[in-house]
Structures are given as structure tokens and as C-alpha cells.
MOPAC internal coordinates of N, CA, C and O (Angstrom, degrees):
PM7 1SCF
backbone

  N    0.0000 0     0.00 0     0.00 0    0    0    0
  C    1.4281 1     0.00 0     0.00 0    1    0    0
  C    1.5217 1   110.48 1     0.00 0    2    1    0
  O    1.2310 1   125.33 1   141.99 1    3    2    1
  N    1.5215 1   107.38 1   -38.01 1    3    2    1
  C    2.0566 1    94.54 1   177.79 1    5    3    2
  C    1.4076 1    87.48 1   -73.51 1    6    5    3
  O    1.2310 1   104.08 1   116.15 1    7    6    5
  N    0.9917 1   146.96 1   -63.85 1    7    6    5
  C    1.6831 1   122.03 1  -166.75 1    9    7    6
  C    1.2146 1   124.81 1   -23.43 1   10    9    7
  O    1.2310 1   121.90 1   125.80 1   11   10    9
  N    1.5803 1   113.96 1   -54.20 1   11   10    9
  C    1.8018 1   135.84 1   176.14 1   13   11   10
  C    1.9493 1    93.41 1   -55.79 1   14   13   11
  O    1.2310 1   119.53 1   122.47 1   15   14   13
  N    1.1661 1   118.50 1   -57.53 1   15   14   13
  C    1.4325 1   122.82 1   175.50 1   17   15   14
  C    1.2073 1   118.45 1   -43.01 1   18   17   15
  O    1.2310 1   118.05 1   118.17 1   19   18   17
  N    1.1206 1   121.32 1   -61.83 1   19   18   17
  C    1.8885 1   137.03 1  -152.97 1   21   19   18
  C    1.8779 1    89.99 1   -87.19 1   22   21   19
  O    1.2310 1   114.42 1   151.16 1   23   22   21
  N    1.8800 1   128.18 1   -28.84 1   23   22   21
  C    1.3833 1    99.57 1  -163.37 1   25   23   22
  C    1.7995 1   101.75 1  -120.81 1   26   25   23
  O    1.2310 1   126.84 1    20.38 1   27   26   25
  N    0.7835 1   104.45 1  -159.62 1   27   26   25
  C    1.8109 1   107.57 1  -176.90 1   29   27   26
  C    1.2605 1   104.19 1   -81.70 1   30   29   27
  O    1.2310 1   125.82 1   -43.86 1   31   30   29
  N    1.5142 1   106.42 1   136.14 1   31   30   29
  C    1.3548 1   103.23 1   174.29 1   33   31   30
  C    1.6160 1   132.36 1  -103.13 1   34   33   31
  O    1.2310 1   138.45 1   -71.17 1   35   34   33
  N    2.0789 1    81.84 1   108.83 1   35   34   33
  C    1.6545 1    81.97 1  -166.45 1   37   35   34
  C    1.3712 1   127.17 1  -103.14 1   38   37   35
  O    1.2310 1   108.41 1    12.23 1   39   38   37
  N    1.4224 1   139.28 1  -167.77 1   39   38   37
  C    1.3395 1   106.05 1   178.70 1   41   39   38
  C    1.3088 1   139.72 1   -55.14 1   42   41   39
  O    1.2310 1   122.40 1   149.05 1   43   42   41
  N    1.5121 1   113.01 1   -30.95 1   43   42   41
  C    1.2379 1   121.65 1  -153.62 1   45   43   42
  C    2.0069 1    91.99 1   -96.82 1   46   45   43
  O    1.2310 1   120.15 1   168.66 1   47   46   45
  N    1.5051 1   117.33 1   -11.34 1   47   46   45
  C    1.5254 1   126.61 1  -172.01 1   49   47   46
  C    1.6685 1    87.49 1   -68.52 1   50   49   47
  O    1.2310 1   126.28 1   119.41 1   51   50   49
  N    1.5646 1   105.53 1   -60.59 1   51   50   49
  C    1.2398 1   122.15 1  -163.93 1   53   51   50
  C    1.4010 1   109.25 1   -53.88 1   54   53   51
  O    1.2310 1   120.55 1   131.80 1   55   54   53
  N    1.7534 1   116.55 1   -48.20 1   55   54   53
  C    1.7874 1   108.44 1   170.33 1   57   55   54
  C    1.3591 1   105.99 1   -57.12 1   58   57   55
  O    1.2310 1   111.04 1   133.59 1   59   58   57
  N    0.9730 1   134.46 1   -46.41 1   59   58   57
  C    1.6265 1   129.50 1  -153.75 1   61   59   58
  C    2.0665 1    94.09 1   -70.59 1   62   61   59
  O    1.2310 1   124.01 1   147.56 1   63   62   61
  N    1.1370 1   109.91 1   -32.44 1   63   62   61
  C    1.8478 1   107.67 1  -163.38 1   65   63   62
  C    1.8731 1    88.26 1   -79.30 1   66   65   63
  O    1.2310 1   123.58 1   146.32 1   67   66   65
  N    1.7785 1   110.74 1   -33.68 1   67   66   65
  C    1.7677 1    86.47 1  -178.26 1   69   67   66
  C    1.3144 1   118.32 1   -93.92 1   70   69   67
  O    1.2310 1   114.07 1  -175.72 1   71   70   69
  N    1.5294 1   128.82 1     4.28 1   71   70   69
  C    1.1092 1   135.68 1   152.70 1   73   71   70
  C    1.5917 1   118.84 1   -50.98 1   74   73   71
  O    1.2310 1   130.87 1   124.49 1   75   74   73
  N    1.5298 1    96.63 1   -55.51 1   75   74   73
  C    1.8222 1   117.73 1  -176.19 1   77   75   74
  C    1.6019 1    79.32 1   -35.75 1   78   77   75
  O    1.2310 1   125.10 1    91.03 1   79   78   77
  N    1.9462 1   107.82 1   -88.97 1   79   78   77
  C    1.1999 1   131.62 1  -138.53 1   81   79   78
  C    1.5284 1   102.20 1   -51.90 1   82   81   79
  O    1.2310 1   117.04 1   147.80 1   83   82   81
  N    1.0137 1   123.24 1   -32.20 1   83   82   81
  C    1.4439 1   121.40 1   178.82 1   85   83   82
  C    1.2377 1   121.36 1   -67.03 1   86   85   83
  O    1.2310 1   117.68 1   133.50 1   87   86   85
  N    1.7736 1   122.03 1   -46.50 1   87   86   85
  C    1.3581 1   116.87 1   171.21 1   89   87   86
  C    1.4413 1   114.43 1   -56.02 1   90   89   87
  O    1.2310 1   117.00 1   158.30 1   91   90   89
  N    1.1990 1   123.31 1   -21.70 1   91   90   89
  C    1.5705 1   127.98 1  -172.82 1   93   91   90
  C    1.2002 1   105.25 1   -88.63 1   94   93   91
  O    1.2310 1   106.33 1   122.07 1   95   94   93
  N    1.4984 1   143.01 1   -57.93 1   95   94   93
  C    1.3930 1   131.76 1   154.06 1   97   95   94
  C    1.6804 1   117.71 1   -27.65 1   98   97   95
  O    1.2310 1   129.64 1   133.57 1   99   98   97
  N    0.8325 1    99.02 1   -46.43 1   99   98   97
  C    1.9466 1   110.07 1  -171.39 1  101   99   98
  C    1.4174 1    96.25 1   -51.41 1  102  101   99
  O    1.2310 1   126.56 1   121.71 1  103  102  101
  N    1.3464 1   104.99 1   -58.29 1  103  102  101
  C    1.6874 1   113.88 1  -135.58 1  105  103  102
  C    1.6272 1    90.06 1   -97.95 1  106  105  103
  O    1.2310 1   101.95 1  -174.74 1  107  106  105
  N    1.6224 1   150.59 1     5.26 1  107  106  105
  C    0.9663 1   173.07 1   113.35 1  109  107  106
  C    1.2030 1   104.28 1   -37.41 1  110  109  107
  O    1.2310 1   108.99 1   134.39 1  111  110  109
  N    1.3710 1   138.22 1   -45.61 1  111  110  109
  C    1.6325 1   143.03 1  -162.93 1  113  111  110
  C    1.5390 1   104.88 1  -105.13 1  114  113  111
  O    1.2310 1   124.28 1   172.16 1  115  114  113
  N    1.1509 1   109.38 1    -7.84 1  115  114  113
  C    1.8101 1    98.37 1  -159.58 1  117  115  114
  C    1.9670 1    69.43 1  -125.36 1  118  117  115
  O    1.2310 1   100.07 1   141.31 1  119  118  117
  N    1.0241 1   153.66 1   -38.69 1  119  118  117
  C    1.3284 1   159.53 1   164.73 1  121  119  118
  C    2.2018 1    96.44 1   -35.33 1  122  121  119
  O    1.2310 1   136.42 1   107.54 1  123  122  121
  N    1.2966 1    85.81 1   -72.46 1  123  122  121
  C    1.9048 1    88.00 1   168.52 1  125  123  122
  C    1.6637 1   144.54 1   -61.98 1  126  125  123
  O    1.2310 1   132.26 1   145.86 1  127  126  125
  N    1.4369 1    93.92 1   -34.14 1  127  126  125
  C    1.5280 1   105.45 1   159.97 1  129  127  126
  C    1.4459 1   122.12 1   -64.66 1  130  129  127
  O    1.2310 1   131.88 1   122.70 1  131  130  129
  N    1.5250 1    94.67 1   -57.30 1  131  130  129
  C    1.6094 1    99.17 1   154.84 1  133  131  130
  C    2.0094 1   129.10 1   -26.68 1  134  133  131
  O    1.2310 1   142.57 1   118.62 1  135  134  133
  N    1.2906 1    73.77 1   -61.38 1  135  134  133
  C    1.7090 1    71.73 1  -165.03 1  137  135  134
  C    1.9936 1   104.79 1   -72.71 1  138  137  135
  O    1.2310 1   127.66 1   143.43 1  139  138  137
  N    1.3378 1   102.86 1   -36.57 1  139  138  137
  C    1.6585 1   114.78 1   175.65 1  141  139  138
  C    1.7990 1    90.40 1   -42.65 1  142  141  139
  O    1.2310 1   117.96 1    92.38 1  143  142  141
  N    0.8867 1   121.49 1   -87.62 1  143  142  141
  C    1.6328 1   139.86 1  -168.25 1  145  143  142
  C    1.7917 1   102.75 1   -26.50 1  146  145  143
  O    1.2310 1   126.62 1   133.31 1  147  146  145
  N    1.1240 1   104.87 1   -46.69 1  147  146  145
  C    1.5592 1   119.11 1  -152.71 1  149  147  146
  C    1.6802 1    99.33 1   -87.48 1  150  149  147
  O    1.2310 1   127.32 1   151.91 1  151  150  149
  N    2.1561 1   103.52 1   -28.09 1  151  150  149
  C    1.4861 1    92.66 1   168.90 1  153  151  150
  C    1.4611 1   116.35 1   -93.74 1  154  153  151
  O    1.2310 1   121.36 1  -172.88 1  155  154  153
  N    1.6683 1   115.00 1     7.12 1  155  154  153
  C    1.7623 1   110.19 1   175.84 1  157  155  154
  C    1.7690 1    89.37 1   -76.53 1  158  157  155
  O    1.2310 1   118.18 1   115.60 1  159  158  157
  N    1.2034 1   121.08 1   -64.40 1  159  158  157
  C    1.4738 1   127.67 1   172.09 1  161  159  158
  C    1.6168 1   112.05 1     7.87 1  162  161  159
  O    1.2310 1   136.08 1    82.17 1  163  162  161
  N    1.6128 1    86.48 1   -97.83 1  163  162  161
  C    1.1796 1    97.22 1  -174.86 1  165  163  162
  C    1.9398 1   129.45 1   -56.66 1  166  165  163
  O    1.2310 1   129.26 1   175.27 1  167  166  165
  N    1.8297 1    99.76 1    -4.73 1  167  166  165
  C    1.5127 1   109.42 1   160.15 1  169  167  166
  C    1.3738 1   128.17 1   -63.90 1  170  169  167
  O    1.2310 1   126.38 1   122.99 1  171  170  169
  N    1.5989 1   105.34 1   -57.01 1  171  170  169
  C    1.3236 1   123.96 1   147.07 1  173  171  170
  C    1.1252 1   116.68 1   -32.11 1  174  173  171
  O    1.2310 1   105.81 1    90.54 1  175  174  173
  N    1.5382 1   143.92 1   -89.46 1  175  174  173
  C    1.3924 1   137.99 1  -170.69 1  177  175  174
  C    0.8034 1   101.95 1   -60.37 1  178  177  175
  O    1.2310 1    97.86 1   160.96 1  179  178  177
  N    1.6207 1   157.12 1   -19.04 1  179  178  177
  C    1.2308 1   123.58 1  -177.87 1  181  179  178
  C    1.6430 1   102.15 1   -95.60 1  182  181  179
  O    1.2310 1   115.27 1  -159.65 1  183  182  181
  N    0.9743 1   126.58 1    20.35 1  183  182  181
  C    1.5420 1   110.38 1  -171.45 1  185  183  182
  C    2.1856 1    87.77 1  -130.85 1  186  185  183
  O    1.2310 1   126.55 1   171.20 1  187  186  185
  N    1.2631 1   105.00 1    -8.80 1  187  186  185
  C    1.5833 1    98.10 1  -178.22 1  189  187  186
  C    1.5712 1   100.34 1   -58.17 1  190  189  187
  O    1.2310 1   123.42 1   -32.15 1  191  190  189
  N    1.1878 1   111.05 1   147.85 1  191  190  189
  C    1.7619 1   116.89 1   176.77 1  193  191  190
  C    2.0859 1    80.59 1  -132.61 1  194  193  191
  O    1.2310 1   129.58 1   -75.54 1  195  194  193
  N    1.8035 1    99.14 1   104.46 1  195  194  193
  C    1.3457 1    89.67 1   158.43 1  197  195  194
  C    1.8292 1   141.33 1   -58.89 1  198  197  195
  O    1.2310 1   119.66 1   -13.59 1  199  198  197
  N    1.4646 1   118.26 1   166.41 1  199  198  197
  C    1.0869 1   114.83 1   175.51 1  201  199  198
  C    1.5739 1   121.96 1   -82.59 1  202  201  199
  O    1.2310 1   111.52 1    -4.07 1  203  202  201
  N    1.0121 1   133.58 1   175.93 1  203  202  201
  C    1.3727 1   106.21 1  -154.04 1  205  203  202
  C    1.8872 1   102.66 1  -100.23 1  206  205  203
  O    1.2310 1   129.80 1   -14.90 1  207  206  205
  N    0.7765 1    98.71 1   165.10 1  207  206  205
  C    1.7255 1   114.74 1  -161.94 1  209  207  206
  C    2.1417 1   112.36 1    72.27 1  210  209  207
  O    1.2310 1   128.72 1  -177.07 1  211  210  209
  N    1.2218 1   100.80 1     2.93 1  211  210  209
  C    1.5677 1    95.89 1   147.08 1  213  211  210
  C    0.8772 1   158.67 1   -93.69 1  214  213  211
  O    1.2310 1   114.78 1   -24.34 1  215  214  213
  N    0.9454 1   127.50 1   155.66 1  215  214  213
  C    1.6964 1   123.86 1  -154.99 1  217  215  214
  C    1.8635 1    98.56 1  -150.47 1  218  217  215
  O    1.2310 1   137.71 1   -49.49 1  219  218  217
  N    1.7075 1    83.28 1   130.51 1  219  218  217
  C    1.7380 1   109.94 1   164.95 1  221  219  218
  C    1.3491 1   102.57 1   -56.29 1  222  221  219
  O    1.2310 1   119.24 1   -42.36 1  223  222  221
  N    1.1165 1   119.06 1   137.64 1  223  222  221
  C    1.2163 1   134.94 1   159.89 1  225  223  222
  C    1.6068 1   127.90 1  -112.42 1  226  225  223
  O    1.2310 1   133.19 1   178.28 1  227  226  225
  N    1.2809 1    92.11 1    -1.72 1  227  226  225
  C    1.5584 1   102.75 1   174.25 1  229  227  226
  C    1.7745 1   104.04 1   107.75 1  230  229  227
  O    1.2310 1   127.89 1     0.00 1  231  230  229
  N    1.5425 1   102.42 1   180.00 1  231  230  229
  C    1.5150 1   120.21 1   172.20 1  233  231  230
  C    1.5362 1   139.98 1   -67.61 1  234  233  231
  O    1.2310 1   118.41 1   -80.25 1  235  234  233
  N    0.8748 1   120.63 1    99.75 1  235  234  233
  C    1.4785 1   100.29 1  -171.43 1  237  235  234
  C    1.4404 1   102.08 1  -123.68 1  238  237  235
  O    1.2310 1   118.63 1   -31.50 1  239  238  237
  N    1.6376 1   120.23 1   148.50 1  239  238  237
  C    1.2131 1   155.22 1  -179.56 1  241  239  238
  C    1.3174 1   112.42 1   -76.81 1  242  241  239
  O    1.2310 1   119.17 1   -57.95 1  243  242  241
  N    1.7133 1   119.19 1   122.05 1  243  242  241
  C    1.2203 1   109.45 1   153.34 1  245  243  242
  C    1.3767 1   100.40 1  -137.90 1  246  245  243
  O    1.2310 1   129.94 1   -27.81 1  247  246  245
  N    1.7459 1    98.45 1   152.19 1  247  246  245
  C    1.3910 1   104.95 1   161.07 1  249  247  246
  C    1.6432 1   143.24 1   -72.82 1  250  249  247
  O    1.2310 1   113.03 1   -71.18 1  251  250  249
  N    0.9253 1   130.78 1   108.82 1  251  250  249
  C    1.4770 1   158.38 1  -118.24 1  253  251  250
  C    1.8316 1    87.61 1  -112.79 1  254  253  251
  O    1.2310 1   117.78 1   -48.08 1  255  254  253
  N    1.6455 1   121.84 1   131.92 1  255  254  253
  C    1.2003 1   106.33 1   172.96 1  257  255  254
  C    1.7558 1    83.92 1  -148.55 1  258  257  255
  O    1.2310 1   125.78 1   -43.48 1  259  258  257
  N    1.8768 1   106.50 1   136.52 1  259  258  257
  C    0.9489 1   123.72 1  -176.52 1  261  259  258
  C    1.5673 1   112.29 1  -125.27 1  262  261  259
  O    1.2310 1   115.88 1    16.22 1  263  262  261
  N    1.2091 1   125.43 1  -163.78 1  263  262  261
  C    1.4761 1   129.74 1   175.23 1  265  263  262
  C    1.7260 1   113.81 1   -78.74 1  266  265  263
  O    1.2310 1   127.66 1   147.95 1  267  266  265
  N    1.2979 1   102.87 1   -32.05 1  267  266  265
  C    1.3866 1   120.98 1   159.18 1  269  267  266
  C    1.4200 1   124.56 1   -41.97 1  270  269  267
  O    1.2310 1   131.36 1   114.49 1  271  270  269
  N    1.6665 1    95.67 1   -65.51 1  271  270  269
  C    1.9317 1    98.29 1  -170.39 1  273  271  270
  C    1.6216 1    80.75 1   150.09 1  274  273  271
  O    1.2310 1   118.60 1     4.94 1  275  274  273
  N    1.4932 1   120.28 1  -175.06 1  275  274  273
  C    1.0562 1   131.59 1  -168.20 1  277  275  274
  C    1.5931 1   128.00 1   -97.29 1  278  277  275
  O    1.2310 1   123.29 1   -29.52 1  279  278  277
  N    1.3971 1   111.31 1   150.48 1  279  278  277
  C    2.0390 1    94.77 1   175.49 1  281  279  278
  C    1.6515 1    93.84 1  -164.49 1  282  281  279
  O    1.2310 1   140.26 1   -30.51 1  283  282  281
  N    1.3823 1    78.29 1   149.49 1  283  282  281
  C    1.7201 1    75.08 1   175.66 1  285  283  282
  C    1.1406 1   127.80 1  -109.10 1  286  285  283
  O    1.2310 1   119.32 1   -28.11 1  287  286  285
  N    1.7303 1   118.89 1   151.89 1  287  286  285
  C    1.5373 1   116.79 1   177.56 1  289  287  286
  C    1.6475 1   119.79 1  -115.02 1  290  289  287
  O    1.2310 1   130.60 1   -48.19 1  291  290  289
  N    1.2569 1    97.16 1   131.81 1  291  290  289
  C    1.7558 1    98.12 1  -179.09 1  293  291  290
  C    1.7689 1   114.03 1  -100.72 1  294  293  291
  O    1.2310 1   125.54 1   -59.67 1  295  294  293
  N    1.1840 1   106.96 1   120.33 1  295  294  293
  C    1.5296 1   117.52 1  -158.38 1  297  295  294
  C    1.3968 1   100.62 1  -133.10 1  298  297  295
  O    1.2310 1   124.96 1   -39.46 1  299  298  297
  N    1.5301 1   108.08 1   140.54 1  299  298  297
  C    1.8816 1   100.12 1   160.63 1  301  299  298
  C    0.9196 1   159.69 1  -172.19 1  302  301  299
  O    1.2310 1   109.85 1     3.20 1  303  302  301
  N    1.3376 1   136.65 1  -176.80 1  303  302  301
  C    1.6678 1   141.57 1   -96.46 1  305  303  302
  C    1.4648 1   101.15 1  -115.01 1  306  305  303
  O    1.2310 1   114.36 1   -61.55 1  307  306  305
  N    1.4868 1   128.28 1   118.45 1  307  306  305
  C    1.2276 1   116.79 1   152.20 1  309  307  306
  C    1.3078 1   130.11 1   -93.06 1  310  309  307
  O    1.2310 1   112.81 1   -19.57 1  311  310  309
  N    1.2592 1   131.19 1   160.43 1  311  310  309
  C    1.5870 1   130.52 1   147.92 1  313  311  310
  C    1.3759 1   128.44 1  -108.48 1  314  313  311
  O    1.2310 1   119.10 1    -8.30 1  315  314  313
  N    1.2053 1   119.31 1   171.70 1  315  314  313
  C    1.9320 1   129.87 1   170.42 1  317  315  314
  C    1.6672 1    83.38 1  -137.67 1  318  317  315
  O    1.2310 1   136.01 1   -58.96 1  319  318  317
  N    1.0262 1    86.61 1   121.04 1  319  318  317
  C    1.8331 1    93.83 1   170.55 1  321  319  318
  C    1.6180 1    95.58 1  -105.82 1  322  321  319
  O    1.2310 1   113.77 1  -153.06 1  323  322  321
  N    1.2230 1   129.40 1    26.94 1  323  322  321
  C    1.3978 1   119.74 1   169.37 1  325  323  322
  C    1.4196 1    94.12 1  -101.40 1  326  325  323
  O    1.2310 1   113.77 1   139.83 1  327  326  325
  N    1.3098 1   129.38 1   -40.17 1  327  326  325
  C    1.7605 1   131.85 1  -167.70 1  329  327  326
  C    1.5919 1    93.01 1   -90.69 1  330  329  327
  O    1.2310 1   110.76 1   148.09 1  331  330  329
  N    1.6780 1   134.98 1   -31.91 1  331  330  329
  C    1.5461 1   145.54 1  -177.53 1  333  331  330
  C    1.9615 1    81.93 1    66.97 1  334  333  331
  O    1.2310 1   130.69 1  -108.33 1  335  334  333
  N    1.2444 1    96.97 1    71.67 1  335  334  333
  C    1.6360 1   105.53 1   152.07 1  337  335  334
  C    1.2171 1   123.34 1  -164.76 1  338  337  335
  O    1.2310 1   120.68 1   -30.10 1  339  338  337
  N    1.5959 1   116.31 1   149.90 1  339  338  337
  C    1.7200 1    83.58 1  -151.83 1  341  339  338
  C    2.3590 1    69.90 1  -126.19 1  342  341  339
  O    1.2310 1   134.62 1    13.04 1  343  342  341
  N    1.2857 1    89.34 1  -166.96 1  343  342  341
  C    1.7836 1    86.31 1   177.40 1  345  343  342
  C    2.0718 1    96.17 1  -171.33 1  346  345  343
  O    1.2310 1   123.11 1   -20.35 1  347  346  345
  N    1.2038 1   111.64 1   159.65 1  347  346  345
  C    1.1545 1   130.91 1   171.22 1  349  347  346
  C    1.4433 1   123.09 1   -94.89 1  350  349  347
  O    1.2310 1   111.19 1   -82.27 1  351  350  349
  N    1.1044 1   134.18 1    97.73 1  351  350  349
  C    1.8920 1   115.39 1  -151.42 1  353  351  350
  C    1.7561 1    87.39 1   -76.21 1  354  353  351
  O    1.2310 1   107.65 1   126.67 1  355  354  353
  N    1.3059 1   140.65 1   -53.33 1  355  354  353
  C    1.5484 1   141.91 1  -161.55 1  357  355  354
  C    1.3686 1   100.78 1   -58.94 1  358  357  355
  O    1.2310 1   113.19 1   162.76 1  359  358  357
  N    1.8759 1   130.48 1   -17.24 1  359  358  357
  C    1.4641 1   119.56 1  -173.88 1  361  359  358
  C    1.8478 1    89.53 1   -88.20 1  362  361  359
  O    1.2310 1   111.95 1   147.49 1  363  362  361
  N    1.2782 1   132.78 1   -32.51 1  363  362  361
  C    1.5229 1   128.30 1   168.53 1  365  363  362
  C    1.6321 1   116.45 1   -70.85 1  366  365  363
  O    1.2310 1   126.93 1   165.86 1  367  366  365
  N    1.1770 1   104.27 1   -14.14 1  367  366  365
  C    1.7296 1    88.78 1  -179.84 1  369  367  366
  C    1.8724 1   116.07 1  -108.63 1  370  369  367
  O    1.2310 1   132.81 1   166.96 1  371  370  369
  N    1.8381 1    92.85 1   -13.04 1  371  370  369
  C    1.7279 1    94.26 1   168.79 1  373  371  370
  C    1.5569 1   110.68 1  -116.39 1  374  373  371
  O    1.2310 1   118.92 1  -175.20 1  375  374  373
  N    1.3429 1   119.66 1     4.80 1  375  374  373
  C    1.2654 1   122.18 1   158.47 1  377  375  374
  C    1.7075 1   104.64 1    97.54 1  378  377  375
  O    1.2310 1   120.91 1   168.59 1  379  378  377
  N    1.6698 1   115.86 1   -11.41 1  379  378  377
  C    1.6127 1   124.69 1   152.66 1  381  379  378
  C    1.7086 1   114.98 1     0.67 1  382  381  379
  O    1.2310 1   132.96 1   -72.37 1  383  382  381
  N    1.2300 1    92.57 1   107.63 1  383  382  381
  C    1.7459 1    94.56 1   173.33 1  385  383  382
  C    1.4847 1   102.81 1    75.13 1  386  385  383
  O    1.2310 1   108.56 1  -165.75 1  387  386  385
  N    1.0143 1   139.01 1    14.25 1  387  386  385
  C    1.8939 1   125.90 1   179.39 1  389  387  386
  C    1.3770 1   121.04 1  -135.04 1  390  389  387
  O    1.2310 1   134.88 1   173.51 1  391  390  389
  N    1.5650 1    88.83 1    -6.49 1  391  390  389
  C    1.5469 1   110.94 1  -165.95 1  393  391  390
  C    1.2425 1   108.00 1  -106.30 1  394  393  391
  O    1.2310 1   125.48 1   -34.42 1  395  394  393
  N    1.4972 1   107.07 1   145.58 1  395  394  393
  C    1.7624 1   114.34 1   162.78 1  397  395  394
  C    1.2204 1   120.51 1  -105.23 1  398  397  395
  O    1.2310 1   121.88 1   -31.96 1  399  398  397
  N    1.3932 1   114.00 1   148.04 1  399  398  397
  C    1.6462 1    90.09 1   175.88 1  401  399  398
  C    1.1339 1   117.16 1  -107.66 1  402  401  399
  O    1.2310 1   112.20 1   -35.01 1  403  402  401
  N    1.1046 1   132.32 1   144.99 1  403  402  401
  C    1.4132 1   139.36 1  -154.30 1  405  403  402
  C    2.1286 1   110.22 1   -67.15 1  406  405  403
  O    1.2310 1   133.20 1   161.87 1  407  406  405
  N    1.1514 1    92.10 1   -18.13 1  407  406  405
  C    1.7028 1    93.74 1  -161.35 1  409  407  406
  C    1.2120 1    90.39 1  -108.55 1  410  409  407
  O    1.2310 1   117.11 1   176.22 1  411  410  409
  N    1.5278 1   123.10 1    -3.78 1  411  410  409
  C    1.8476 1   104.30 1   178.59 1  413  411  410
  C    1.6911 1   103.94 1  -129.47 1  414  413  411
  O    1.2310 1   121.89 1  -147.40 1  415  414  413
  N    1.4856 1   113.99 1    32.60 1  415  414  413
  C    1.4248 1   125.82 1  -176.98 1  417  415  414
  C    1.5322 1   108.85 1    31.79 1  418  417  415
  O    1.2310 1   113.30 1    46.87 1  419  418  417
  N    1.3219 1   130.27 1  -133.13 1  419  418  417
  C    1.2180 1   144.15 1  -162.54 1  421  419  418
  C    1.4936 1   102.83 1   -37.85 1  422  421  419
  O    1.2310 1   115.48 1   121.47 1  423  422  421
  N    1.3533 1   126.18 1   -58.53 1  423  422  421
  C    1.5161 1   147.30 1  -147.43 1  425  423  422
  C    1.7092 1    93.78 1   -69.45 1  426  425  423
  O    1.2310 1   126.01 1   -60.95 1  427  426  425
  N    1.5670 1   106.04 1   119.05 1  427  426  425
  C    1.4769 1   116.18 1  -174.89 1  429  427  426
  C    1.3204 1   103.05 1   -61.24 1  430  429  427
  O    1.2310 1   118.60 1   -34.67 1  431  430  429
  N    1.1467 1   120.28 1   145.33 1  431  430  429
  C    2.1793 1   122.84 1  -179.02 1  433  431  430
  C    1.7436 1    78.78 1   -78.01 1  434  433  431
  O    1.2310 1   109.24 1   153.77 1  435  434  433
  N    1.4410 1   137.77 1   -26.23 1  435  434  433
  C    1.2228 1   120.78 1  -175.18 1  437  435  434
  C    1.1283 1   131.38 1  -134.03 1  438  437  435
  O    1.2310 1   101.35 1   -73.70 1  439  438  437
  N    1.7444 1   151.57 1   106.30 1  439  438  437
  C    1.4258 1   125.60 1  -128.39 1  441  439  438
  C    1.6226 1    91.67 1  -146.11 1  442  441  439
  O    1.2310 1   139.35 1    47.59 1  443  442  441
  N    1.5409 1    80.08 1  -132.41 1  443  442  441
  C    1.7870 1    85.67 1  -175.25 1  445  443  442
  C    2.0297 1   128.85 1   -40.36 1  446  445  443
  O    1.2310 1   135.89 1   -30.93 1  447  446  445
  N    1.4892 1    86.84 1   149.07 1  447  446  445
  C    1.4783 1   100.22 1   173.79 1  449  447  446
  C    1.7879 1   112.32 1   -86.80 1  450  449  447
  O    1.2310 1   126.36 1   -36.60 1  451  450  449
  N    1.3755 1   105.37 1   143.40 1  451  450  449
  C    1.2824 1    92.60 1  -176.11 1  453  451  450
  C    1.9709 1    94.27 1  -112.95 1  454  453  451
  O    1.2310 1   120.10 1   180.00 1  455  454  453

């Protein structure tokens, strides 16, 4: 940005300063959604009271893709190995994996498991 400051502002000065400013908005916004998302999460799991014959299985990570750019959320997973199905209660209460997001059409706001 002192470069854009200190020289003439020409076209190609001017793309390069709204490129800058944009990755920094982005990565500031997708930095906050992130963490917003990750503290409904952990509201959800901590208040799930499983059903009975389930069992925690621990945390698992997925990669999270928004209008922003990407982040990941760690949420988690039970099973009943009597029914052999296991489920995420925070992907049913923030809509994780089912949802679209409206500003990035097709592209799930929530996708792959890592």
C-alpha cells in the first residue's frame, strides 16, 4: 500500500491496491465466520446428551468452504454400532454438509472430510 501511496496512480497501481484490499477483507471475514461457526459447534456438542447405546468417538475435522475462502471445523461424531450408524449432532443443528450457500451457488458452504 505505501508503494500505491508514494507512486502515480495508474491503472494497473490501482488493480494491484484492490486486489491487496480485497485479500485482506476476505481473509479477515472468512477468519470470523470461521471462528463464529466453530463457537455455535462447540455449543451444540457440548449440550448434546447422547441416545443411549452411543458412544463419542472423538473429533473430527472438516474442511469448511464459504464465500470467504476456506476454514476448518472440528465437531463430534457419535456411533450405535447396534443400528452401524454413527451421526454428528452440530452438522443437524447448523445445517453442516446439507446446506448451500446462497452467495457461492452450487459449492456446499460445507464439504469434504479431512
Amino acid at each position: 500500500m505505501a508503494r500505491f501511496q508514494a507512486g502515480e496512480p495508474t491503472g494497473v497501481a490501482v488493480a494491484q491496491l484492490e486486489i491487496l484490499v480485497r485479500t485482506a477483507v476476505f481473509k479477515s471475514a472468512n477468519d470470523l465466520v470461521g471462528w463464529m461457526l466453530q463457537q455455535a459447534v462447540d455449543r451444540i456438542d457440548a449440550a448434546y446428551q447422547p441416545k443411549p447405546r452411543e458412544e463419542r468417538k472423538g473429533r473430527e475435522t472438516i474442511n469448511a468452504q464459504g464465500i470467504f475462502g476456506h476454514f476448518e471445523l472440528k465437531r463430534d461424531y457419535y456411533y450405535h454400532a447396534g443400528k452401524k450408524q454413527g451421526h454428528y449432532p452440530a452438522d443437524a443443528g447448523t445445517g453442516i454438509g446439507s446446506r448451500l450457500h446462497p452467495g457461492v451457488g452450487q459449492t456446499p458452504l460445507f464439504g469434504r472430510r479431512r
